[in-house]
Every structure is written in structure tokens, then in C-alpha cells.
N, C-alpha and C positions, 0 to 999 in steps of 0.2 A: 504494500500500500504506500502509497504515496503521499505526504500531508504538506503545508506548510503553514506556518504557524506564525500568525500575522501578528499576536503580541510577545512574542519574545524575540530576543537582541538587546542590546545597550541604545537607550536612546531609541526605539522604535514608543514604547509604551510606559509610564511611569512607573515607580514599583507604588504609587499610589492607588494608580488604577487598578493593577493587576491583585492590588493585596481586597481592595472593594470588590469585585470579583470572586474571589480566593472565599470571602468569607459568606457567601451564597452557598457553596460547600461543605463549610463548618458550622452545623447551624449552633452548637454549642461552643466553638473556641470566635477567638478575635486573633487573626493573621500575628497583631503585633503582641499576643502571648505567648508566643511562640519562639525556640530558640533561632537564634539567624540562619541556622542551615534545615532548621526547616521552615523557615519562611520562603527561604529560596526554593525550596522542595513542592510548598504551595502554589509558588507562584508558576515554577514547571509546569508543575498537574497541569493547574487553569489554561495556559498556554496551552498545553497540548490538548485538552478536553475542544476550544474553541478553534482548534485547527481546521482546514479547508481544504478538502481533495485538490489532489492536482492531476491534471488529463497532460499525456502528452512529455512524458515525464520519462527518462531511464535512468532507474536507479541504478547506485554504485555507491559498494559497502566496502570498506578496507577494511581487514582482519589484522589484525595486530596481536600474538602471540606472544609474552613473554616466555626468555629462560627460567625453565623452575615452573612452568603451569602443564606438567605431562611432556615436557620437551627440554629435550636437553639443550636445542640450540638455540630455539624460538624463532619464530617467523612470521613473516608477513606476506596478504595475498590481499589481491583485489578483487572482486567480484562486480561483472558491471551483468545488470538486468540485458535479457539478450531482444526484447520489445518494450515501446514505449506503454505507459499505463493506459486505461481507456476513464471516461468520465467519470467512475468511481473512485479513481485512482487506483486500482487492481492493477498489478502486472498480470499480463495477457502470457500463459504458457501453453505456450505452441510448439 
């Protein structure tokens, strides 16, 4: 799937906004009770919750393995989607 996510980046959306938002989710906390790294974690979610398919789209994933995770040497691969997504944002496997 495909998304992009129109309120996260630096400078796209304030963390004011996004923490007013945030707290439509938590109907028992207030964002700003929260420690900083999960405020940041709130504000993710909401980010990602109001994301927006993308049509037209080929993904590409880099795989990043560290030494010491089942591998001795560790390594890195790419992976690019082999068709673009359709209006769902679905990759299309053909």
C-alpha cells in the first residue's frame, strides 16, 4: 500500500495541531500528559491514521540488516515494487 501522509515533516503541520488531533484518540489522556517520546509516538499514529492513498506510485523498500541480527556480516538490499499502485494504493501483483 501506498500512503502519504500530509501532516507529518518538520514545518508541514504544527505539533499544535497535530497534538489537537492526537487527543480525538485519547478520549481519557491530554497529548501534553504525556512523556515526549510518546507525544511524538501520538503524533505519528494521527499522521499516519489521516494519510491519503497514493495511485501511481512504485514502491521501494531498502532492507538494512545489521551484524549481530542472525548474520554474521549484515547486509543491505533494495527492493523496488515491480508495478505502479492503482487508486487504492494497492500494489498490483502481476
Amino acid at each position: 500500500m501506498a500512503y502519504k501522509q500530509p501532516l507529518s515533516g518538520p514545518g508541514v503541520v504544527s505539533n499544535r495541531t497535530l497534538d489537537k488531533a492526537a487527543n480525538k484518540f485519547l478520549p481519557d489522556f491530554d497529548v501534553s500528559e504525556l512523556q515526549p517520546h510518546e507525544q511524538d509516538n501520538a503524533r505519528n499514529l494521527t499522521s499516519a491514521i489521516l494519510s491519503l492513498l497514493q495511485e501511481g506510485e512504485r514502491p521501494v523498500f531498502t532492507l538494512d540488516v545489521s551484524e549481530g541480527q542472525d548474520f554474521h556480516s549484515g547486509w543491505t538490499g533494495v527492493v523496488e515494487w515491480a508495478n505502479t499502485t492503482d487508486s487504492r494504493g494497492r500494489g498490483l501483483g502481476r
